[in-house]
MDTraj code that builds the backbone (N, CA, C; nanometers):
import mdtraj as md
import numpy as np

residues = "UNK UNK UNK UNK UNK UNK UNK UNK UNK UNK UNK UNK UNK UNK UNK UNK UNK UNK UNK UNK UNK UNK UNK UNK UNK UNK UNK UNK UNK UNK UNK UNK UNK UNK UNK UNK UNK UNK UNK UNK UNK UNK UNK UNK UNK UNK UNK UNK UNK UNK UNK UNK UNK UNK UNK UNK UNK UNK UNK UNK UNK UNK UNK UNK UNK UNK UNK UNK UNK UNK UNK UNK UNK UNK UNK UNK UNK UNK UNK UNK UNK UNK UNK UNK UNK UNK UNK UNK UNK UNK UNK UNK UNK UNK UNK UNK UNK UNK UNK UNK UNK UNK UNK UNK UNK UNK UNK UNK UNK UNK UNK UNK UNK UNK UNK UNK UNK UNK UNK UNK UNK UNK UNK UNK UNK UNK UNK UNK UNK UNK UNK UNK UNK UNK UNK UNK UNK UNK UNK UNK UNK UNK UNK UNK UNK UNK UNK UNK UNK".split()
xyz = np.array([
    [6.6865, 30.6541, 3.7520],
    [6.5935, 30.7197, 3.8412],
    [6.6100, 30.6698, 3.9845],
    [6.6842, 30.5394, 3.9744],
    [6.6768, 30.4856, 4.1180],
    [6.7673, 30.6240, 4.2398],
    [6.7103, 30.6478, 4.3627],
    [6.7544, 30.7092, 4.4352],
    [6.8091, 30.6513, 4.5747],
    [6.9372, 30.6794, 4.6106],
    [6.9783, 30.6170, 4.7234],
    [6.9078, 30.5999, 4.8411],
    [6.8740, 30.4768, 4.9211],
    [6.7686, 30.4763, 5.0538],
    [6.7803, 30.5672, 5.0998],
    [6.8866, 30.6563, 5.1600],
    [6.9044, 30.7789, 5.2439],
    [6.8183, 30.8804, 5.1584],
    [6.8172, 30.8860, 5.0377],
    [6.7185, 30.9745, 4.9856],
    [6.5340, 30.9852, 4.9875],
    [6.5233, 30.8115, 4.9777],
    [6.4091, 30.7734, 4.9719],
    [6.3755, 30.7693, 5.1271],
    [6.4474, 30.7866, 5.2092],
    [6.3911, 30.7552, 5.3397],
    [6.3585, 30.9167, 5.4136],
    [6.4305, 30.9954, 5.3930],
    [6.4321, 31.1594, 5.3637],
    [6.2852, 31.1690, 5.2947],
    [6.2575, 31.1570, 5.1578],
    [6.1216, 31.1676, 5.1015],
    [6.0360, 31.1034, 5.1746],
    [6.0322, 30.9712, 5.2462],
    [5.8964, 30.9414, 5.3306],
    [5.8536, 30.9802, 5.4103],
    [5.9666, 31.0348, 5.4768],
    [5.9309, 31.1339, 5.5993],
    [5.8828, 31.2810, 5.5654],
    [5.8890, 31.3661, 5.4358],
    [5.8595, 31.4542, 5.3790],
    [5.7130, 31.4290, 5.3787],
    [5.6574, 31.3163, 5.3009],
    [5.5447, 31.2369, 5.2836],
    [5.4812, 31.2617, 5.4326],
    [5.5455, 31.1941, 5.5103],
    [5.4758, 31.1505, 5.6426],
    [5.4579, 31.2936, 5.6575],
    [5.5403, 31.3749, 5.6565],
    [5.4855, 31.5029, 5.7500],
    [5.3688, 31.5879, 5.6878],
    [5.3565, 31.5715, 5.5629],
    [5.2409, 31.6418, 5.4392],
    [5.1515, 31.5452, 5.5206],
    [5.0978, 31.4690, 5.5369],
    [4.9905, 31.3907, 5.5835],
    [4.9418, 31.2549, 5.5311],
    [5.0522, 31.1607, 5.4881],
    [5.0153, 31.0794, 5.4824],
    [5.0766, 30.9586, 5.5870],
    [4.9663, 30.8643, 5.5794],
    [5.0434, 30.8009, 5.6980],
    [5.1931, 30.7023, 5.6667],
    [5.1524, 30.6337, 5.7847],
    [5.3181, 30.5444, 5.7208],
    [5.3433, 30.4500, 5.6379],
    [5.2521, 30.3368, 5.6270],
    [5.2754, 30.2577, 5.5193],
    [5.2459, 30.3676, 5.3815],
    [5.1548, 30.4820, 5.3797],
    [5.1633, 30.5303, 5.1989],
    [5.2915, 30.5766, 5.1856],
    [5.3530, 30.6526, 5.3183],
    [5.4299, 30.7139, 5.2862],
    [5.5582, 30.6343, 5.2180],
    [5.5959, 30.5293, 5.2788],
    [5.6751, 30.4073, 5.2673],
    [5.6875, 30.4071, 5.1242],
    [5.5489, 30.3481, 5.0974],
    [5.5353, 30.3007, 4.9245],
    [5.5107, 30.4260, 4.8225],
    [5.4593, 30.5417, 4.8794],
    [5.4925, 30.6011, 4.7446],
    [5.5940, 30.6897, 4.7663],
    [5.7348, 30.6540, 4.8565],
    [5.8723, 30.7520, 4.8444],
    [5.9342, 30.6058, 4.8054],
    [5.8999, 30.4797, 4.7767],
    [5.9976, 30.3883, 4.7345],
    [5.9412, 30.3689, 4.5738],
    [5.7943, 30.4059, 4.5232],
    [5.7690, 30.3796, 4.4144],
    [5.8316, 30.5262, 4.3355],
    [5.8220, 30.6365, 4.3985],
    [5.8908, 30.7694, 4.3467],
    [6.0219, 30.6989, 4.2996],
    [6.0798, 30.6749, 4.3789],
    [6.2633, 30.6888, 4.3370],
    [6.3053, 30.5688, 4.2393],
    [6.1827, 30.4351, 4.1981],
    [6.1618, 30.3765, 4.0987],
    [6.1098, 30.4207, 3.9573],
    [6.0465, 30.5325, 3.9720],
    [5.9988, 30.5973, 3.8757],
    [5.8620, 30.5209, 3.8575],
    [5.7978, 30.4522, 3.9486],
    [5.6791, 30.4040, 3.9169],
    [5.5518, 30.5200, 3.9654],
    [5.4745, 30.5417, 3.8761],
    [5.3325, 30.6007, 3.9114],
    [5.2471, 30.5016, 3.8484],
    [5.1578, 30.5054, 3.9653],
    [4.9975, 30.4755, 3.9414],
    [4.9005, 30.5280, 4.0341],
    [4.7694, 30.5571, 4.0490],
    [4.6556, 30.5913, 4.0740],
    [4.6513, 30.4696, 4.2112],
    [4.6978, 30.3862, 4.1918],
    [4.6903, 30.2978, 4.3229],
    [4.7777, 30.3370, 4.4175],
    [4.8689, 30.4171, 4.4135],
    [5.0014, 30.4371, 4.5180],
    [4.9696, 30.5874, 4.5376],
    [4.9000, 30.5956, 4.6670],
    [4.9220, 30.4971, 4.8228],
    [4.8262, 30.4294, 4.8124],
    [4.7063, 30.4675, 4.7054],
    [4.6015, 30.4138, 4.8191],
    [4.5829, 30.2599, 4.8444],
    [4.6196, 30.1957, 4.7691],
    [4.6615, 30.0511, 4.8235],
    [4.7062, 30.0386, 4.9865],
    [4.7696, 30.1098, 5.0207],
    [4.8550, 30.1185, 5.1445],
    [4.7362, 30.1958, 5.2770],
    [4.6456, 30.2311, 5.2619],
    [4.5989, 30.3370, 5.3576],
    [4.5259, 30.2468, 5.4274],
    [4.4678, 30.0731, 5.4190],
    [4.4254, 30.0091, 5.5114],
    [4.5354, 29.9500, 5.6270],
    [4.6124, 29.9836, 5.5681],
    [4.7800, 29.9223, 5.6440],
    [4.8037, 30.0082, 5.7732],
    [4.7553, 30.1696, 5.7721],
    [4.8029, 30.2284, 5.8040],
    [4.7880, 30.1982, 5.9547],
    [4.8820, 30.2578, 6.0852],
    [4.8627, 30.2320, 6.2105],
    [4.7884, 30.1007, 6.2424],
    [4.8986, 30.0398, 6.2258],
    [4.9025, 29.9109, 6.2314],
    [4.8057, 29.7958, 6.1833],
    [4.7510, 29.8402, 6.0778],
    [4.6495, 29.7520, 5.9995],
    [4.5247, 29.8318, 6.0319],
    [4.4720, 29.9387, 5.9753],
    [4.3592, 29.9825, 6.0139],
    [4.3324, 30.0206, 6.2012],
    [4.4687, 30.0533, 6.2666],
    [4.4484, 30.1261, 6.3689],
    [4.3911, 29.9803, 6.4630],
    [4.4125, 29.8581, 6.4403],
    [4.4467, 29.7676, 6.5571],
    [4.5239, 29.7026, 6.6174],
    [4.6577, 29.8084, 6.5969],
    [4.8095, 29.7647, 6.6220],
    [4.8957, 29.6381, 6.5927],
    [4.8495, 29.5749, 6.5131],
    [4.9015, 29.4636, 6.4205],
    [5.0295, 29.5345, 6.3820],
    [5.0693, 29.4660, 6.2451],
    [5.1944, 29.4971, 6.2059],
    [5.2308, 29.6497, 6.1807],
    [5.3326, 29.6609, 6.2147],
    [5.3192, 29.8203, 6.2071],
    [5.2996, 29.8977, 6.0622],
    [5.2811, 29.9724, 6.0329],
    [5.2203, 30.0211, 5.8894],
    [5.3335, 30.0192, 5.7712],
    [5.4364, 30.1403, 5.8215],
    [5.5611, 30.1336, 5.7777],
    [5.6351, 30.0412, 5.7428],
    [5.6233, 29.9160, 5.8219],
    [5.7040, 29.7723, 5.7564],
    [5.5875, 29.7198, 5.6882],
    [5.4515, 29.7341, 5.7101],
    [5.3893, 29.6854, 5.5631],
    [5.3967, 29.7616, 5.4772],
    [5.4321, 29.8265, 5.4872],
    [5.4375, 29.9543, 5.3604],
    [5.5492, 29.9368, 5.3100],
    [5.6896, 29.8451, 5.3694],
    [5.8386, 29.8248, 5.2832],
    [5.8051, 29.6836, 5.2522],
    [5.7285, 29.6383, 5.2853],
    [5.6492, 29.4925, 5.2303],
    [5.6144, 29.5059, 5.1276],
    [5.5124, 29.6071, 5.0838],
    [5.4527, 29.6246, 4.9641],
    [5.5416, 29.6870, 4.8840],
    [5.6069, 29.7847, 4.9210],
    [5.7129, 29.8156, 4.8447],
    [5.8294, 29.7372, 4.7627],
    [5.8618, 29.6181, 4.8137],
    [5.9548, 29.5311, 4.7766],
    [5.8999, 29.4473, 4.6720],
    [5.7703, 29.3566, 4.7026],
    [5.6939, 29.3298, 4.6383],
    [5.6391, 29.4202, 4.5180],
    [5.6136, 29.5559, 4.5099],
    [5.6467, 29.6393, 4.4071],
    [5.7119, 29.5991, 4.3014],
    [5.8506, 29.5714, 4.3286],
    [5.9494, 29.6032, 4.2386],
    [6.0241, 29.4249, 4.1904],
    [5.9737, 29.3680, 4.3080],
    [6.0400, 29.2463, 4.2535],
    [5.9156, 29.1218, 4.2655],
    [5.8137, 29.1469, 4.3330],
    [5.6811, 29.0600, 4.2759],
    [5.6791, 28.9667, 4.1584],
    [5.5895, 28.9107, 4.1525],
    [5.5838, 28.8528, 4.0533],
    [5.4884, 28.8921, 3.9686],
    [5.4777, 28.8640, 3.8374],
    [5.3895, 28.9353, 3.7275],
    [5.2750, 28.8000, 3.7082],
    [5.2861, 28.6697, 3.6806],
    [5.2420, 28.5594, 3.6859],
    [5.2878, 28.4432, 3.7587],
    [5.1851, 28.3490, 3.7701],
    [5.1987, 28.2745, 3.8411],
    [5.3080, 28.1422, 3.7629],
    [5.3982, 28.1606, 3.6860],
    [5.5241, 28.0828, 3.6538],
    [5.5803, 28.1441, 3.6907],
    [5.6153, 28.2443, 3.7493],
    [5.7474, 28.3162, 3.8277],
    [5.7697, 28.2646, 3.9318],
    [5.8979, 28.2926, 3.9819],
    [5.9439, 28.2195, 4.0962],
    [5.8724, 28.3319, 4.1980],
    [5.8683, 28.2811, 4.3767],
    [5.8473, 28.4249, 4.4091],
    [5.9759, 28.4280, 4.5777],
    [6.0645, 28.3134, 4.5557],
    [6.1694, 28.2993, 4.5985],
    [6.2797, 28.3877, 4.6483],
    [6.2932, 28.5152, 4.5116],
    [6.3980, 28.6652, 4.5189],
    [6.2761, 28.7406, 4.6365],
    [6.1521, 28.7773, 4.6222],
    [6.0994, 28.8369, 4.6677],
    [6.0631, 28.7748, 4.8413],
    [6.0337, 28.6575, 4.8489],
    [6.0124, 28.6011, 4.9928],
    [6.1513, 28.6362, 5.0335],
    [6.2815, 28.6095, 5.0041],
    [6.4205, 28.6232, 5.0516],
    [6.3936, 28.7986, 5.0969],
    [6.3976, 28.8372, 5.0574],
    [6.4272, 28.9959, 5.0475],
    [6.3401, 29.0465, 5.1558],
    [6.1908, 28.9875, 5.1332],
    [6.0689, 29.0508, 5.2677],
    [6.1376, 29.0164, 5.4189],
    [6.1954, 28.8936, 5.3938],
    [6.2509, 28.8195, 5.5399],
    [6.3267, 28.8524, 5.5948],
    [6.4618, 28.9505, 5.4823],
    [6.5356, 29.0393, 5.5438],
    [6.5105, 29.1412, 5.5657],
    [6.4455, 29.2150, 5.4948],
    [6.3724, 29.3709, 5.5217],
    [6.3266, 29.3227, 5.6710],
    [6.2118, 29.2379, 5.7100],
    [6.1576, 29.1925, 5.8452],
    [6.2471, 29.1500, 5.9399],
    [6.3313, 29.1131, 5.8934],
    [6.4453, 29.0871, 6.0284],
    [6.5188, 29.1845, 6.0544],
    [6.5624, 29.2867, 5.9690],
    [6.6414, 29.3891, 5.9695],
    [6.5395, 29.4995, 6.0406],
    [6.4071, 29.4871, 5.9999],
    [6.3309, 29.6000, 6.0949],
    [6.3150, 29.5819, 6.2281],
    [6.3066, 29.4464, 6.2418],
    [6.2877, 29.3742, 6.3890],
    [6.3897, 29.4255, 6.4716],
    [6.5034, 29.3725, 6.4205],
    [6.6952, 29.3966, 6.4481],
    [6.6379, 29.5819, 6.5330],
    [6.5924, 29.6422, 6.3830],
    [6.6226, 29.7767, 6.4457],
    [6.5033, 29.8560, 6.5378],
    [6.4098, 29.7627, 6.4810],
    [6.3275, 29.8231, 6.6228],
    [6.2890, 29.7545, 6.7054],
    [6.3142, 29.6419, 6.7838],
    [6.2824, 29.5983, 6.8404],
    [6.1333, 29.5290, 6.8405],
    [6.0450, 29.5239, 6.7820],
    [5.9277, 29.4823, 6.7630],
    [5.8703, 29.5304, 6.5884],
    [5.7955, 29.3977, 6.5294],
    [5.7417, 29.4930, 6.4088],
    [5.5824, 29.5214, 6.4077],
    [5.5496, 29.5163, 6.5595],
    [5.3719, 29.5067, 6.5624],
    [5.4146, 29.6428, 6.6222],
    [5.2989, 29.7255, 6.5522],
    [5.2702, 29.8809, 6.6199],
    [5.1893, 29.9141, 6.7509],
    [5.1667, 29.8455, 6.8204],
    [5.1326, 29.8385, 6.9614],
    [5.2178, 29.8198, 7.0001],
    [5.3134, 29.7314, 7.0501],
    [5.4121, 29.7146, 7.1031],
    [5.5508, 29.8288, 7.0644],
    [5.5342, 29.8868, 6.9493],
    [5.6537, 30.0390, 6.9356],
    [5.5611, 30.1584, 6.9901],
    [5.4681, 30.1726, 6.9813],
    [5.4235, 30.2905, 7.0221],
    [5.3788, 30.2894, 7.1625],
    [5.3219, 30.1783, 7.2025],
    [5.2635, 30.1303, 7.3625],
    [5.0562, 30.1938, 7.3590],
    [5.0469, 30.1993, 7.2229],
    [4.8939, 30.1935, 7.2464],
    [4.8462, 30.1551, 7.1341],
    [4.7274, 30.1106, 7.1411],
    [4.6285, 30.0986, 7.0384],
    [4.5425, 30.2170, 6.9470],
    [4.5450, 30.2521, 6.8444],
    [4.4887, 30.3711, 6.7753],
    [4.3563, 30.3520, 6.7155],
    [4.2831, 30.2547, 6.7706],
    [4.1669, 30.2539, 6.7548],
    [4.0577, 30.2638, 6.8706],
    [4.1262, 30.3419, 6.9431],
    [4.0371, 30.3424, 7.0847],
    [4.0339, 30.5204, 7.0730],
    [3.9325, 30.5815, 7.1761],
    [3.9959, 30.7613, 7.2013],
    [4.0914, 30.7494, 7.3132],
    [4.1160, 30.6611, 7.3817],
    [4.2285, 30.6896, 7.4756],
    [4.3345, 30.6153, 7.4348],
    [4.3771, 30.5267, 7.3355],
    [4.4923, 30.5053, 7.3005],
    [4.5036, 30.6556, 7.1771],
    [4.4562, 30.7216, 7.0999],
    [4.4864, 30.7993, 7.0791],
    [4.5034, 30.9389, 7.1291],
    [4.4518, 30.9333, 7.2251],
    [4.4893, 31.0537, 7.3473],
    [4.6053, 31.0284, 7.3533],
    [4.6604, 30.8950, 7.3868],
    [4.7877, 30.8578, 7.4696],
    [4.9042, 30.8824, 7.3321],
    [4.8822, 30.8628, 7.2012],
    [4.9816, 30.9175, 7.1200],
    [4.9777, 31.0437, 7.0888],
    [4.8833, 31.1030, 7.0701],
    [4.8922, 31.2579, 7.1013],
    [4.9483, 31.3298, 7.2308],
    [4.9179, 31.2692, 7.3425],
    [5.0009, 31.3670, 7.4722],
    [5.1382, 31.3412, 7.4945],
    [5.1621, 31.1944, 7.3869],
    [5.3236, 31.1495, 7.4044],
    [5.3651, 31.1906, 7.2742],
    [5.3010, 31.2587, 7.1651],
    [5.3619, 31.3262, 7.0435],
    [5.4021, 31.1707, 6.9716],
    [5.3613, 31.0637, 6.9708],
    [5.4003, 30.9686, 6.9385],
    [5.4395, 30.9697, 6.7223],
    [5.3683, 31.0817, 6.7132],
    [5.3760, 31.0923, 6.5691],
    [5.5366, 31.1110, 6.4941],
    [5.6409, 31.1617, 6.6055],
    [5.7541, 31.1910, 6.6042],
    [5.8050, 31.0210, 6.5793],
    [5.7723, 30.8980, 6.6504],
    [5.8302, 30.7831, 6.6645],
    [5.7920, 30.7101, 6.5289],
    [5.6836, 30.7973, 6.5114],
    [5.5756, 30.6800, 6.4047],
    [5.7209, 30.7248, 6.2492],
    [5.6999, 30.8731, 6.2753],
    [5.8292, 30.9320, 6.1621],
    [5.9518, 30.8073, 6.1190],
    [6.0610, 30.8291, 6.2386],
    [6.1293, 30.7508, 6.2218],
    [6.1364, 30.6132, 6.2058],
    [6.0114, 30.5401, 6.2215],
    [5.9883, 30.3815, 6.2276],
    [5.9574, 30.4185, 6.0391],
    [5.8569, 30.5086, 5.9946],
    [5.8747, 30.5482, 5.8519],
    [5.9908, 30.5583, 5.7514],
    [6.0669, 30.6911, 5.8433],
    [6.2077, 30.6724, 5.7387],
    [6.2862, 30.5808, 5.7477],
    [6.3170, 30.4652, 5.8405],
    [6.4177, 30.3586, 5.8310],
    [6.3628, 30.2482, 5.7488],
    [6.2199, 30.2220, 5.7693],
    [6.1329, 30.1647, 5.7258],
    [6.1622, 30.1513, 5.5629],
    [6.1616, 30.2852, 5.4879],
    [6.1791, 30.3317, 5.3422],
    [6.2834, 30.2574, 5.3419],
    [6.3763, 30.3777, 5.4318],
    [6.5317, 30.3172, 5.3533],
    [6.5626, 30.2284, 5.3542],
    [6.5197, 30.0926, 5.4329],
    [6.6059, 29.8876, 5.4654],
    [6.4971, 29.8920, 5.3174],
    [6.3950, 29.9204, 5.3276],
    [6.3295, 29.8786, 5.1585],
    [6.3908, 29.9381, 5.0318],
    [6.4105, 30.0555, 5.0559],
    [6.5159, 30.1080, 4.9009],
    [6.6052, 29.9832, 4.8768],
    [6.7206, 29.9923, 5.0065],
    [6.8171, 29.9074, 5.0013],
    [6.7838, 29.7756, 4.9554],
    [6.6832, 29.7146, 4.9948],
    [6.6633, 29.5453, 4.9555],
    [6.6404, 29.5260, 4.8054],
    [6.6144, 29.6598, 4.7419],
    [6.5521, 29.6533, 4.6256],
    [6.6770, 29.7184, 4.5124],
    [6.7616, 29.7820, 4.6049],
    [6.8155, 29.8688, 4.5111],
    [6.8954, 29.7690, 4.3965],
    [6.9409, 29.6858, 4.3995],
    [7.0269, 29.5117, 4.2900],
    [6.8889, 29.4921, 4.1663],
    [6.7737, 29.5565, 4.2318],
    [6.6304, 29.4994, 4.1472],
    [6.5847, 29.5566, 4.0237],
])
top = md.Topology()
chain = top.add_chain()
for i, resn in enumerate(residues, 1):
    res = top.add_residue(resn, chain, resSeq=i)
    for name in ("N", "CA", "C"):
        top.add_atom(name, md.element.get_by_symbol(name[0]), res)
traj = md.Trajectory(xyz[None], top)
């Protein structure tokens, strides 16, 4: 069932554009192509969204390949190592950093989404287009970290 990142990153953005935001979209186009369903995915993910509940913290989308990774290679109990999974978040996070230049969503978008004029300001700059692609690359460095898993 596993599907190549380029696929899964294609589906989040499908996601994103139906209306969900970026971290659900993240986690449920990386739990799709795992074949995982549950009743929790997204909604686990929807306090994440725009940058932690819309106060530009981490951006949604890389918590959303956070949770995603953790998904699949987490730990089940506390005798597990959680070593494979810290390795893997650190590269997913450096590799998002690498590619976007920042992983706090204030600083990629240039406003805050919990104000009406920082959301004026992503609406008159269409910022939803940026939020997309910080989504689909987002998916796909998480498919990829996971895909060995």
């Amino acid at each position: 069932m596993n599907k190549t990142p380029d696929r899964v990153a294609q589906r989040s953005v499908e996601l994103f554009n139906r209306g969900l935001c970026c971290a659900e979209s993240v986690l449920q186009a990386v739990a799709e192509s795992r074949g995982i369903q549950s009743d929790l995915i997204p909604r686990i993910a929807t306090g994440l969204c725009a940058g932690i509940a819309r106060t530009g913290g981490i951006c949604g989308a890389v918590s959303g390949g956070v949770l995603a990774i953790s998904m699949v290679t987490g730990r089940r109990n506390p005798e597990e190592s959680r070593e494979e999974n810290h390795r893997l978040v650190r590269l997913f996070l450096s590799e998002c950093e690498a590619r976007f230049g920042s992983t706090n969503c204030e600083k990629l978008i240039g406003c805050r989404l919990d104000t009406p004029e920082g959301q004026q300001f992503f609406k008159e700059h269409n910022l939803r287009v940026k939020c997309a692609e910080f989504t689909q690359e987002a998916a796909r460095l998480a498919s990829k970290a996971v895909a060995g898993a």
